[in-house]
ZASELO-457778 format. One record per residue (C-alpha): residue in one letter; x, y, z. Coordinates in steps of 0.1 Angstrom, whole numbers, plus 5000, padded with zeros to 4 digits. Example, Ala and Ser with C-alpha at 12.3 -4.5 7.8 and 13.67 -1.06 7.14 Angstrom:
BEGIN
A512349555078;S513749895071;
END
This chain:
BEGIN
X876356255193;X876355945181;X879655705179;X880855295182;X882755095205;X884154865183;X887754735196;X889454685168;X890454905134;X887154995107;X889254845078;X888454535103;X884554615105;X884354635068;X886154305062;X883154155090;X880454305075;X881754185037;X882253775050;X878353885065;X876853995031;X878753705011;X877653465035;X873953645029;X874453624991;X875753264989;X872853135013;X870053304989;X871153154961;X871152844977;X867452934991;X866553014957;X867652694941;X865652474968;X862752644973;X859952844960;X861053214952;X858253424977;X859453195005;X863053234996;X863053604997;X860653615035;X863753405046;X866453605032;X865253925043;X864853825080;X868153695074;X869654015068;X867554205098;X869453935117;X872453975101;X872154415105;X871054395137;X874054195149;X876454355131;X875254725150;X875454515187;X878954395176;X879654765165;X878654885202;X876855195194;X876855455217;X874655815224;X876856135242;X874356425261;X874856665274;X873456705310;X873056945333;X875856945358;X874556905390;X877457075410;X876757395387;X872757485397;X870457495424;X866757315423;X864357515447;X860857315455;X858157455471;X854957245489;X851657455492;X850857445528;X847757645526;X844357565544;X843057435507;X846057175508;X843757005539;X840656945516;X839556585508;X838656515466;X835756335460;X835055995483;X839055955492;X839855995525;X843356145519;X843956475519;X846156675496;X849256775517;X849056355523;X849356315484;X852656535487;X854456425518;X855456105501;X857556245472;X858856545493;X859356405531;X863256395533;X862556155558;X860855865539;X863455665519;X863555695483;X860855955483;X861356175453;X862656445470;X865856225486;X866656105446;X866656455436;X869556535465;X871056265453;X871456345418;X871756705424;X873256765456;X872057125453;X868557095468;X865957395483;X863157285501;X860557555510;X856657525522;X854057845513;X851057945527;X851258325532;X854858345534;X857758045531;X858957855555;X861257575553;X860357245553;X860757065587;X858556755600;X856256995615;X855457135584;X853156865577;X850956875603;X847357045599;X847557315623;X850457475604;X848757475572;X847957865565;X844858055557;X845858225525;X847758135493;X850758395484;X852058145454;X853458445435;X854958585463;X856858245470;X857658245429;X859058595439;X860858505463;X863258225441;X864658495422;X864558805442;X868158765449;X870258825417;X872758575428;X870058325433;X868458345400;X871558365383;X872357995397;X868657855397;X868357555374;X864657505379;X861757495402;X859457245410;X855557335427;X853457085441;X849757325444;X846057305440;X846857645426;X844457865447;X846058195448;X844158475465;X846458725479;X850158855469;X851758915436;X849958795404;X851358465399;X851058565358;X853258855364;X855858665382;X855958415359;X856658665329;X859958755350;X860958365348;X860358305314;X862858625308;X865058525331;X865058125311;X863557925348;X861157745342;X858557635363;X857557255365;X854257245384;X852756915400;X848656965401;X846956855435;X843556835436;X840456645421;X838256835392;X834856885406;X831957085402;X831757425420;X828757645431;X827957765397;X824857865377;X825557875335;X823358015307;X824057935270;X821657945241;X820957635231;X820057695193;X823057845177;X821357895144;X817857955146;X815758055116;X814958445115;X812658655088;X811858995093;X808359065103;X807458665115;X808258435152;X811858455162;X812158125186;X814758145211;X815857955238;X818657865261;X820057635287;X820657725323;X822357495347;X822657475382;X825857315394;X825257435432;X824157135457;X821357355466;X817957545451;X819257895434;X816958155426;X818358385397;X816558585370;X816758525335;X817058815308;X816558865271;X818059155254;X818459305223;X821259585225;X820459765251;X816559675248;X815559425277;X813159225258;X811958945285;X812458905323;X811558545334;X812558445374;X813258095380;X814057845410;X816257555400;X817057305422;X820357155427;X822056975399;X819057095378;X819657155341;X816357305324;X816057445285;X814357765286;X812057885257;X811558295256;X808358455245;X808358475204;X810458805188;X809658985159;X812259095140;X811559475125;X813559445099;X816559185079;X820159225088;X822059105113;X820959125147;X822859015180;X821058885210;X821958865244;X820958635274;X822158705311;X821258605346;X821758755380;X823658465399;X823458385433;X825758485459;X828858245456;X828358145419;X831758085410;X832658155372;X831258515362;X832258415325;X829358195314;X826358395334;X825958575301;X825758455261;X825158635234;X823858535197;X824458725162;X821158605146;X820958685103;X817558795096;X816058735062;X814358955042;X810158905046;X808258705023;X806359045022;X808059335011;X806559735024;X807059904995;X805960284992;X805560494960;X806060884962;X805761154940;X804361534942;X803161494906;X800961274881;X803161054866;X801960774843;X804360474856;X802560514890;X799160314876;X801260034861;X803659994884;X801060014913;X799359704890;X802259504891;X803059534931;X799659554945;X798359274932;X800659034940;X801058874971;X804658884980;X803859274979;X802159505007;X801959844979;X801260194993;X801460534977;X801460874985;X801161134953;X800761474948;X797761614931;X797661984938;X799562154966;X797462054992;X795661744975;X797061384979;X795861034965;X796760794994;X796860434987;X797260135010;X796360075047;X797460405074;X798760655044;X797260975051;X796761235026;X799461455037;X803161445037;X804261265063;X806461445096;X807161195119;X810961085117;X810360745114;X807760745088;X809860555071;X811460275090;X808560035087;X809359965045;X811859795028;X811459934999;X810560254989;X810260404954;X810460794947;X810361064924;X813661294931;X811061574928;X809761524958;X812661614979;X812061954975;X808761914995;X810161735026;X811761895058;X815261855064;X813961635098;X812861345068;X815261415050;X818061315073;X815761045089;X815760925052;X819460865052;X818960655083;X816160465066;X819260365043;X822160395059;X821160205091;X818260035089;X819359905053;X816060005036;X816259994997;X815860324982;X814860384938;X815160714925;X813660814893;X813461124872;X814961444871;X817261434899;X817761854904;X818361904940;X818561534953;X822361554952;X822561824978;X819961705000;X820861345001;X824461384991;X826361094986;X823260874992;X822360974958;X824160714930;X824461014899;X825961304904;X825161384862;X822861354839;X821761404805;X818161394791;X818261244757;X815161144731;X814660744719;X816860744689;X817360364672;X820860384682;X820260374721;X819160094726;X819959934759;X821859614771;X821859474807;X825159334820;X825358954817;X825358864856;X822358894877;X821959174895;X819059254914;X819558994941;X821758654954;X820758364933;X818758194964;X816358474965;X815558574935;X815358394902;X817858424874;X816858674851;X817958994828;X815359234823;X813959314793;X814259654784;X812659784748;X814659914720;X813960264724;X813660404754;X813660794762;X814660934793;X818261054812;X821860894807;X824160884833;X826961084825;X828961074862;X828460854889;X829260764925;X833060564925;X831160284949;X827860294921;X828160044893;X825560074863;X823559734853;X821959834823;X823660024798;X823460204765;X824760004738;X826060314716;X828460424742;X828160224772;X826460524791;X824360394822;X820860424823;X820360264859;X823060274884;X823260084914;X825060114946;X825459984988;X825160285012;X825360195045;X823259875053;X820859905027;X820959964988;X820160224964;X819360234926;X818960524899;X816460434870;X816660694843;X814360574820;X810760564839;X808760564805;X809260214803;X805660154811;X804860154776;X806059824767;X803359644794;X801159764768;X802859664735;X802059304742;X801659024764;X805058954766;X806159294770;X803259324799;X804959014818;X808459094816;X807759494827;X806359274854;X809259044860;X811159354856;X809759574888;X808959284911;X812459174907;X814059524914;X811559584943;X812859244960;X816259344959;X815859664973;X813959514998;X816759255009;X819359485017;X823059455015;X825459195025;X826459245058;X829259515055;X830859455089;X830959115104;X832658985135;X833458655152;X830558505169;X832058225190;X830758035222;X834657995236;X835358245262;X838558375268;X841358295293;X841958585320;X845358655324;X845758575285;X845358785250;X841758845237;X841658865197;X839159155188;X838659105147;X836159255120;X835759205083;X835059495067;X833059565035;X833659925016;X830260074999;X831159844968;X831059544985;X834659484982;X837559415013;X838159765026;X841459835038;X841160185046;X839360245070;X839560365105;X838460075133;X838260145170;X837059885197;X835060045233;X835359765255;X833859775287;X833859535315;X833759435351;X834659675380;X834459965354;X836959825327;X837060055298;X839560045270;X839560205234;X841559995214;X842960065176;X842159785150;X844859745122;X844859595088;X845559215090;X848159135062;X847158775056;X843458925049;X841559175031;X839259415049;X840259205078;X841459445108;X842459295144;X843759365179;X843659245208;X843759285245;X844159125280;X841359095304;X842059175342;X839259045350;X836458715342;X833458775332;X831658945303;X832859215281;X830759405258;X832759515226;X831359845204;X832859845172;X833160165152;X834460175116;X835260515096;X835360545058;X837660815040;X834360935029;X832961005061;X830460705064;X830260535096;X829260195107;X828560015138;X828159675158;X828159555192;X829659245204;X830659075240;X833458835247;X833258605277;X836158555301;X836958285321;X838858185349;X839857875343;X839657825304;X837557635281;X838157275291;X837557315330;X835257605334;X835057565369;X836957285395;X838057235427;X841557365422;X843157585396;X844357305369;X844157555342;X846157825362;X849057555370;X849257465336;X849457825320;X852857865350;X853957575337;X853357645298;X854058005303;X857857965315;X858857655297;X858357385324;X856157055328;X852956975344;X851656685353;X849256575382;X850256385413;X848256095400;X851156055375;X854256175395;X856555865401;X859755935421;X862155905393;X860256185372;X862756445361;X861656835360;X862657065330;X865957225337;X867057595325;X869057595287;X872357735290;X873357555320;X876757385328;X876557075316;X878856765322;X878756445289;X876756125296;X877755845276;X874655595267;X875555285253;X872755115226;X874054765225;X873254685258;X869254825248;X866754535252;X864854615222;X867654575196;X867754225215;X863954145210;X864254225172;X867553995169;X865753745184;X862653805170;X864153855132;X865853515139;X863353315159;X861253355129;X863653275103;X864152965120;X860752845120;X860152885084;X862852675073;X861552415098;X857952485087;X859052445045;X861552125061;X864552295053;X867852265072;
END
């Protein structure tokens, strides 16, 4: 609250501050009349700072607070007295418990401790090792420091009696923060910030290097296409004064790609390049770097990295044509894919039932029968015939071939059983066989559609006039059609995502006859299948995406788990079902629900708290209302002490999180001064300060200043 001193009545102020402002007024116009107008106005303006700034000090302003009443609360402080407290940072020859005696030696005058009496009368002093003690002269001597650190069991003990708590104010820490047996010093301070203590904490202790051996990959965005050199590398670090032997792996899931042993010697930092990779196929793959540090290594957290690595599509795309019949778009599309570079063409058809034309380099003349026949194309281009001739066991592997691998799949013809077989794999679920009449003629829709504009170049096909073949008269809710009839707006080629990978419906397969109408009609047929072969061959967009992020994760504090999800159309899915394995050190396992995030589409998020540092790997499985199912690993680091001070000499980060975590201040003993004030309790009985402003040197200094410099602009212009 603010108020005034001002002896006499306010009808007395105002009659003051009126003689001011015509006094003001009367001496600019006199400035105005003798001098020039931009130096008039720089005088009367400092004039009336003067002129405000007096009138306030004559006003006497004044500030009321409220402060805590000091014969109302008790302050408890507690000095770590544990073996770490003897340690001496960096070249100093003063050891920690010496950086503390000064401010909380009851003995030494004016030492912070003797204020605080003062001013609060109310005063607990208590020392902690592996129990408390209080604070006598002995207490500072070496022999008495303890062997263990119980700091949550000394937090504990402030408000273990109800009475106690109920009249604590505050508590003040001096600590290096190393906590290794008792209660969880997290745990106890959740009870304080319920209880409205805080905990001021004052750090002791130098950051410094620890025994520690770090891997991180150095290249954060290197450049991956399917089928050619993957180049990775990575950093490791050696923060230990002395040679470390560890073992460096690559891996790719659960795949250990590379094993390279290394000696580094102390303080050695040394990039590491692995052996090229090989991506099989595009899409998104995650890879994972760990070592096996040596005994002592200090921060589990950053002995492991891993690296979600998008993998372009080949400038070569596998693309295999199969059919159990003669069918005349085979020769002409087979001319427009095999001769072309970007294309490695290979067919397998039918000629009698047990006669085969093979084509391209390792098809034999046979269907095939191993599972994962398929898996080395992109693309591959099919007669829905043929289904009928293939076990169930490449039927199913098929799916995969789609669904997982995110292979591009083109059906043609009639479709008869494909539905069953394939299910909703299969884009159409009816169709119509119609004749080329002059009013279906076709249309395409106006946006490209085969593939993003960075791959593939703009371009609608052509498609002739008439064109017989089937009309879709049903499709898949997730299929869209791309080229339509333009007497009804029935599709004649559908499109749709399944899975990873993509899948199209062409209806009208006797389009080969306009390559032979003319040389136009030859190039765009041309345009026409290369283009729709690409994009098969590219795959999706990545339907499920997660954060990929170098910043590990406080222990003790809430991991975010979060996934963007993509339905089979491409668009935010909000219904689906997410669940998160996490597994971690000393056999941590958790399933953990992911729910919808509001502010997001398709977004779904949880989260966690890690018991423990170190790495976590993260399995995320997604459910769709139509029974599709998709899948990605991830791993989250933990740390002990945070991101900014992975690993020092004492815990900074943990005494900061006490102090953040219950409402108190932190600060090191490098800035404590004895008249520093810790944060008190809301709510406490309180007793009214009065402050007065007109004694405040600054509103002095601007007086001055505000007339000084009046002054010597009228002697400057040689005014009076």
């Amino acid at each position: 609250m603010v108020g005034w001193d001002w002896p006499f009545s306010f009808l007395w102020f105002c009659l003051v501050a009126a003689i001011f402002l015509a006094l003001l007024i009367y001496h600019g116009r006199s400035l105005l009349r003798v001098t020039l107008p931009r130096l008039a106005w720089k005088l009367i303006l400092l004039r009336f700072v003067a002129s405000l700034l007096l009138l306030v000090l004559l006003a006497r302003p004044y500030v009321m607070t409220n402060e805590p009443n000091p014969k109302e609360f008790n302050l408890l402080t507690l000095a770590d007295l544990s073996g770490s407290m003897n340690t001496r940072d960096g070249d100093t020859e003063v050891r920690r418990i010496d950086e503390v005696r000064p401010f909380l030696d009851a003995g030494v005058d004016g030492s912070w401790l003797s204020i605080m009496k003062s001013e609060y009368g109310k005063v607990e002093s208590l020392g902690f090792s592996d129990g408390l003690q209080r604070m006598t002269m002995e207490s500072w001597s070496v022999t008495s420091l303890g062997k263990n650190t119980a700091l949550g069991d000394a937090l504990s003990a402030g408000i273990s009696n109800p009475k106690d708590a109920e009249s604590l104010g505050a508590v003040v820490i001096f600590s290096d923060g190393r906590n290794n047996t008792g209660t969880s010093v997290l745990d106890v301070a959740k009870q304080y910030r319920t209880q409205g203590i805080p905990v001021n904490v004052i750090g002791v202790g130098r950051d410094r290097p620890a025994g520690d051996v770090s891997i991180i990959f150095s290249d954060r965005k290197p450049k991956a296409v399917a089928k050619e050199d993957l180049l990775l590398n990575a950093m490791v670090e050696n923060k230990f004064q002395n040679e470390a032997e560890v073992t460096v792996k690559l891996l790719l899931g659960k795949q250990i790609l590379q094993e390279i042993p290394l000696s580094l010697d102390g303080g050695e930092k040394r990039k590491l390049s692995f052996s090229p990779q090989v991506p099989k196929t595009a899409g998104p793959k995650r890879y994972r770097i760990l070592i096996t540090p040596p005994r002592g290594d200090s921060d589990p957290s950053n002995n492991s990295d891993s690296l979600l690595v998008m993998v372009k599509a080949p400038d070569q795309f596998l693309t295999l044509y199969l059919s159990n019949r003669v069918h005349p778009l085979f020769p002409f599309v087979k001319r427009v894919l095999a001769n072309e570079e970007r294309f490695d063409f290979r067919a397998l058809v039918r000629l009698s039932e047990k006669v085969f034309h093979a084509f391209g380099e390792g098809i034999k003349p046979a269907y095939p029968t191993d599972r994962s026949f398929w898996m080395d194309y992109d693309a591959i281009i099919m007669d829905a015939r043929v289904l009928n001739d293939l076990n169930e066991t490449l039927v199913e592997s098929l799916k995969g071939f789609v669904q997982k691998k995110g292979g591009g799949l083109l059906l043609f013809g009639e479709l008869a059983d494909a539905r069953e077989k394939l299910g909703g794999i299969v884009p159409v679920k009816e169709l119509e066989k119609v004749n080329a009449k002059d009013n279906l003629s076709l249309i395409t829709l106006e946006e490209p559609f085969f593939s993003p504009v960075d791959e593939v170049e703009k371009m609608k096909p052509f498609l002739p006039r008439k064109l017989p073949g089937f009309f879709v008269k049903e499709q898949n809710q997730a299929a869209r059609g791309v080229v339509l009839s333009k007497a009804n707006g029935t599709p004649v080629m559908v499109v749709q995502a399944y899975g990873a990978g993509k899948v199209a419906y062409w209806g009208s397969p006797h389009d080969w006859r306009r390559s032979m109408n003319s040389e136009d009609g030859a190039r765009e047929f041309r345009q026409f299948w290369q283009s729709l072969v690409r994009w098969l061959g590219t795959g999706g967009e990545d339907r499920l995406k997660t954060r990929d992020s170098e910043k590990p994760t406080l222990r003790g504090m809430d991991a975010t788990l979060q996934v963007d999800a993509l339905g089979a159309d491409f668009e935010p899915s909000m219904d689906a079902m997410v669940e998160a394995h996490i597994s971690g050190p000393e056999d941590f396992k958790k399933v953990l629900q992911l729910y919808p995030e509001g502010a997001s589409a398709g977004r779904y998020a949880g989260s966690f708290r890690p018991v423990q540092a170190g790495a976590y790997e993260v399995n995320y499985t997604l459910r769709f209302p139509d029974g599709e199912t998709l899948e990605r690993d991830d791993f989250l680091r933990v740390s002990e002490a945070g991101e900014e001070a992975l690993d020092v000499s004492f815990a900074r980060t943990d005494l900061q999180m006490l102090a953040k975590l219950t409402g108190g201040k932190y600060i090191s003993i490098e800035e404590m001064k004895n008249n520093w004030k810790p944060a008190f309790a809301e709510g406490l009985p309180s007793v009214k300060k009065r402050h007065s402003l007109a004694s405040a040197w600054v509103l002095f200094l601007f007086l001055f200043l505000a007339a000084g410099g009046e002054w010597l602009l009228r002697r400057q212009a040689g005014l009076r």
